[in-house]
N, C-alpha and C positions, 0 to 999 in steps of 0.2 A: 517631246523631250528635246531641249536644245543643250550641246555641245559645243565648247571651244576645240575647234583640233588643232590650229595653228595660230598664230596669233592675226592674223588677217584672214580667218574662214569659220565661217559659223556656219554649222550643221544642222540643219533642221532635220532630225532622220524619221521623220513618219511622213511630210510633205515630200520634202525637194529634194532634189540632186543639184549639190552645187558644185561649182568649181571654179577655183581663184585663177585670175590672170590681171596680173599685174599689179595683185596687193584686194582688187575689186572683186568678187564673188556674183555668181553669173549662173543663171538655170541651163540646162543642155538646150542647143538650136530646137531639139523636137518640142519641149515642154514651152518653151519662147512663144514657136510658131502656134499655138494650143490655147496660150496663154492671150494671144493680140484676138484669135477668133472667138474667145470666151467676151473679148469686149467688145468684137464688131458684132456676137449679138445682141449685147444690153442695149448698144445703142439703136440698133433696128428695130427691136422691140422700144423704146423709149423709155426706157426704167433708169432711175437712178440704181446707184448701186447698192443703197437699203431694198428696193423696192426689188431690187432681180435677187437679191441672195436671202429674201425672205423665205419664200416654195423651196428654197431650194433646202434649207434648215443649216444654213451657214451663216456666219454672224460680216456687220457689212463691213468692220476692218480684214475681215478674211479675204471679202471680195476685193480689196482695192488691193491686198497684197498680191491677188491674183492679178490685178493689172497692172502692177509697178515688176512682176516676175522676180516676188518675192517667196511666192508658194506656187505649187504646183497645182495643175487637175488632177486628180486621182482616179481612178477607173469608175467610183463609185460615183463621185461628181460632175463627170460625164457623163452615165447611165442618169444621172438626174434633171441636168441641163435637156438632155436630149429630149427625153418624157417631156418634163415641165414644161418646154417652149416648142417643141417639135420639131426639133433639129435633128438633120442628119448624123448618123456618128460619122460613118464616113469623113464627111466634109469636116466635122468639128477634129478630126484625127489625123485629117491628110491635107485639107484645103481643097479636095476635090469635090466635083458635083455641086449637087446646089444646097444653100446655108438649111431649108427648110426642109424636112420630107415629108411634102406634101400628101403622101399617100397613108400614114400613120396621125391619126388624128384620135385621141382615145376617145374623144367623146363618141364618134361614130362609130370606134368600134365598140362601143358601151351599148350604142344604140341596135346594134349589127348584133349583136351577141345576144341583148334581153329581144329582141325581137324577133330571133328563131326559135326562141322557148315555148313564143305563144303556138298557138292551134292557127290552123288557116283559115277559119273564121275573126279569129281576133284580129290576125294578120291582116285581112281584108278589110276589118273595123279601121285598123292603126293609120295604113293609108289611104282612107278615105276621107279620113280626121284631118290625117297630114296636105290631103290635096285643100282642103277647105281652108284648113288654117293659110296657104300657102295664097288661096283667092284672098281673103279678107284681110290679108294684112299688107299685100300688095295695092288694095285699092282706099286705105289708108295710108 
């Protein structure tokens, strides 16, 4: 839902916080700085910005608004970035630590997860499979 509220400030009220200075309209320093680290991921990953705002289920004039700091991240957009690429929130929230968190990777804990279910037979099947696989494709 966009609103005229002054003749030089357009509201976007479900994305942004704006605010006019000097006729120009301007996202708050926090949403800014949120906004420059939304694109020093796309570029680290190497995505165009069709191809980063696909997973994420945002359409790609959404994303370039988010890099002109036309629209905002919203908590939920965050929470998706984070997942889909494996980014810190931290970092994506603060600029602190590092851009990646390496220690959340869902695959592995997909594999962490379905692989306490089994029995410790199967368990001992799974990585004996995995040690094999690990010989044979190493010496390819």
């Amino acid at each position: 839902m966009k609103i005229w509220h002054k003749p030089y400030l357009l509201l976007n009220l479900s994305f942004a916080t704006l605010y006019p200075v000097n006729g120009e309209v301007f996202l708050a320093e926090y949403d800014y700085e949120i906004n420059q680290r939304v694109v020093k991921i796309r570029k680290k990953m190497g995505c165009t910005q069709k191809k980063f705002a696909e997973p994420l289920k945002i359409s790609c004039s959404f994303q370039g608004e988010i890099e002109t700091n036309h629209r905002r991240v919203n908590d939920r957009l965050m929470k998706m970035i984070c997942l889909t690429y494996g980014v810190s929130e931290i970092w994506l929230k603060t600029g602190q630590g590092e851009m990646f968190d390496l220690g959340k990777d869902p695959r592995l804990e997909r594999i962490i997860r379905n692989f306490n279910k089994l029995d410790q037979p199967l368990q001992d099947y799974v990585m004996d499979y995995l040690d094999w696989l690990v010989v044979y494709y190493s010496k390819h």
